[in-house]
N, C-alpha and C positions, 0 to 999 in steps of 0.2 A: 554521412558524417559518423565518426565512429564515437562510442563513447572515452569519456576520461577515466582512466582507473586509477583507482589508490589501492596501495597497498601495505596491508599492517603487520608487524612482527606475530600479534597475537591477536584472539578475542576481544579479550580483555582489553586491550590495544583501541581497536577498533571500536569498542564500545565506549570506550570513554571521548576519543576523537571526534566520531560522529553528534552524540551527546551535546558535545560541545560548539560542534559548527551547527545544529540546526537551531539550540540557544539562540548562538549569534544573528543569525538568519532571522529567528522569527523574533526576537527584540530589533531589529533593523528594521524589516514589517512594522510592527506596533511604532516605530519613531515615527518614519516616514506616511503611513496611511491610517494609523490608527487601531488596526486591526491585522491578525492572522492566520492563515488557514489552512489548515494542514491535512494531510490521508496519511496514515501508518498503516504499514502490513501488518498482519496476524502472523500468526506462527510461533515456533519457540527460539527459533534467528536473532529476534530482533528485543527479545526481552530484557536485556542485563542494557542496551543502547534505552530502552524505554524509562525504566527505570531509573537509571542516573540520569538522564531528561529532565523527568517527575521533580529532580533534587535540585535542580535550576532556578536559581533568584530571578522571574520574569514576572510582568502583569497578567497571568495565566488566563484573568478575566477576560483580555481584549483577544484570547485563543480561541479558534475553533478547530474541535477536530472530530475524523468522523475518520472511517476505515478504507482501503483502498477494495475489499471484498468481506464477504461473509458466510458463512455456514448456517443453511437454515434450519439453527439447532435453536433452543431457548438460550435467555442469555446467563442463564446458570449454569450451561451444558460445561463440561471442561472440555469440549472443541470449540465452542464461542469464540470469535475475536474479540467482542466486546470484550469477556469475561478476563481475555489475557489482558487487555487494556486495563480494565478494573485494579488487576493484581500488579501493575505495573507500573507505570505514568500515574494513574490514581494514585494508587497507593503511598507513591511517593512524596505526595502532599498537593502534586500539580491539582488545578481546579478549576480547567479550561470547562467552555460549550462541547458537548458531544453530540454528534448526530448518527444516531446510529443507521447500519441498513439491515435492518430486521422490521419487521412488524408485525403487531397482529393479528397474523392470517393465516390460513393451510398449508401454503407454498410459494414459492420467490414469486411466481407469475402472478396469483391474486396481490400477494403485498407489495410489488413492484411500485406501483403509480403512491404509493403512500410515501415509500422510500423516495423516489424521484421529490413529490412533494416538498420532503427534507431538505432536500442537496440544493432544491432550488435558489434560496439565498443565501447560499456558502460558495457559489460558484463566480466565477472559476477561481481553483485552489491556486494558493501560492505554489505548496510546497507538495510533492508525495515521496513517499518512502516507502519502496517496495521490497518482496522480497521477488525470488526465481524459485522453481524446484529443477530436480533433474531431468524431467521433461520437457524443459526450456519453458515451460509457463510462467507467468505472472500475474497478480493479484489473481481472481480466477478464467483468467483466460487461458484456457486449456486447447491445446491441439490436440484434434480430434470432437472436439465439442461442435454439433451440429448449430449452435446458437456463436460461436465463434467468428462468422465472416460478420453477422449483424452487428457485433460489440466491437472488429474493428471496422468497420465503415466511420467513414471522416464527417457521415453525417446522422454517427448513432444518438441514441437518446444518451445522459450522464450516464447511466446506469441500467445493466440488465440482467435478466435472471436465467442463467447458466445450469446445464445438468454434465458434468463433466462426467466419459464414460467409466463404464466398473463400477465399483460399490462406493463413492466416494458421493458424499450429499449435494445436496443440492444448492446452488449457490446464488449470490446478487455478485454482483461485479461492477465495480466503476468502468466504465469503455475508454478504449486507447484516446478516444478525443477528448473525454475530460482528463484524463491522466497527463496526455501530452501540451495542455494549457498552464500545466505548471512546470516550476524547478523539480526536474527528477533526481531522486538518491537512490541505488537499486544495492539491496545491502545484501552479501551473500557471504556463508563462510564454506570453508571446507573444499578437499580436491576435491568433490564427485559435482559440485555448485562452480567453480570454477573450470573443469572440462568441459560441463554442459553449455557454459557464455561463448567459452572457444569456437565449440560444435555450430552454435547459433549463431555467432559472425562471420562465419565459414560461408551459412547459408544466403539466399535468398527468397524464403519463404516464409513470410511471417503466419501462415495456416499452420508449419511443419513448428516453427519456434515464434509462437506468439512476445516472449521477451524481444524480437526484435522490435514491435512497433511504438516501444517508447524508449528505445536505445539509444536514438537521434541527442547528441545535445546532453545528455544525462551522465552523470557521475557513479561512477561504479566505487563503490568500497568494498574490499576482498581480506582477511586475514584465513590464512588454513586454521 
């Protein structure tokens, strides 16, 4: 099954659209069950969408959110997800549950089981919102990552701790089977973001283009 794609005149566009439709979603959530729960990507993509989020008339109390991956930086790093969540959705007065995947430890592998701990009663997620790079990755599953075939297996743990290669840190990652338990939005701007999904549906290797293994079913949102 291939994904749905939407397409926006602009940014700008797009940011306030999406904004709006995950509002609707997750006040639909809270009518019907009480509660909502959500994964947002990190990056600088999905900020100006975060943000006029944050600005949305909802119970933000009956929200839960937590990140679709992480950088294991502190959370004052300015490469943090947390810390772009902070400056963002936060900021903007939202005032949901966060669960973060960080903890305090050396590195993803000893704080893993603490992370995992977290996620444990937030699963499984309504909703995720991810982003892609132009490597066809998502959240931190990276092609080429030797911990890659473990995170997509249909019977991985929520969550694992990734060294994606070259000088890029070291990371946690939510795995394709908790991501693909929820409604996916895969949010991307820009030609070089939109060649790369082409490139990727073209394929059939999700080692080569990890964005395909929660492609299935999922909502694409695109503005150049």
């Amino acid at each position: 099954m291939r994904p749905q794609i939407e397409t926006y005149p602009t940014r700008e566009a797009m940011a306030a659209e999406v904004a709006g439709l995950l509002a609707r979603r997750l006040r639909s959530l809270i009518d019907t069950q009480g509660y909502a729960r959500i994964a947002l990507a990190g990056g600088s993509t999905p900020a100006q969408m975060l943000t006029l989020l944050g600005q949305k008339q909802l119970d933000w109390r009956a929200v839960t959110v937590t990140l679709t991956d992480e950088r294991w930086v502190a959370p004052t790093d300015t490469r943090s997800n947390q810390r772009m969540l902070g400056e963002t959705l936060l900021a903007s007065g939202a005032n949901p549950n966060v669960i973060p995947l960080y903890a305090d430890a050396p590195n993803p592998e000893t704080g893993l089981a603490d992370v995992i701990d977290g996620l444990a009663p937030i699963l499984p997620l309504d909703i995720a919102v991810l982003g892609m790079g132009a490597d066809m990755h998502t959240a931190s599953l990276f092609p080429g990552a030797e911990e890659l075939a473990a995170a997509l297996a249909h019977d991985a743990p929520p969550a694992v701790a990734l060294r994606p290669s070259g000088d890029l840190e070291p990371r946690i990652t939510l795995t394709a089977s908790t991501l693909n338990a929820a409604e996916r939005h895969l949010y991307i701007a820009g030609l070089e973001k939109k060649e790369a999904l082409d490139r990727a549906l073209d394929l059939d290797d999700r080692m080569q283009a990890p964005v395909l293994a929660i492609l299935d079913g999922a909502t694409v949102h695109h503005a150049g």
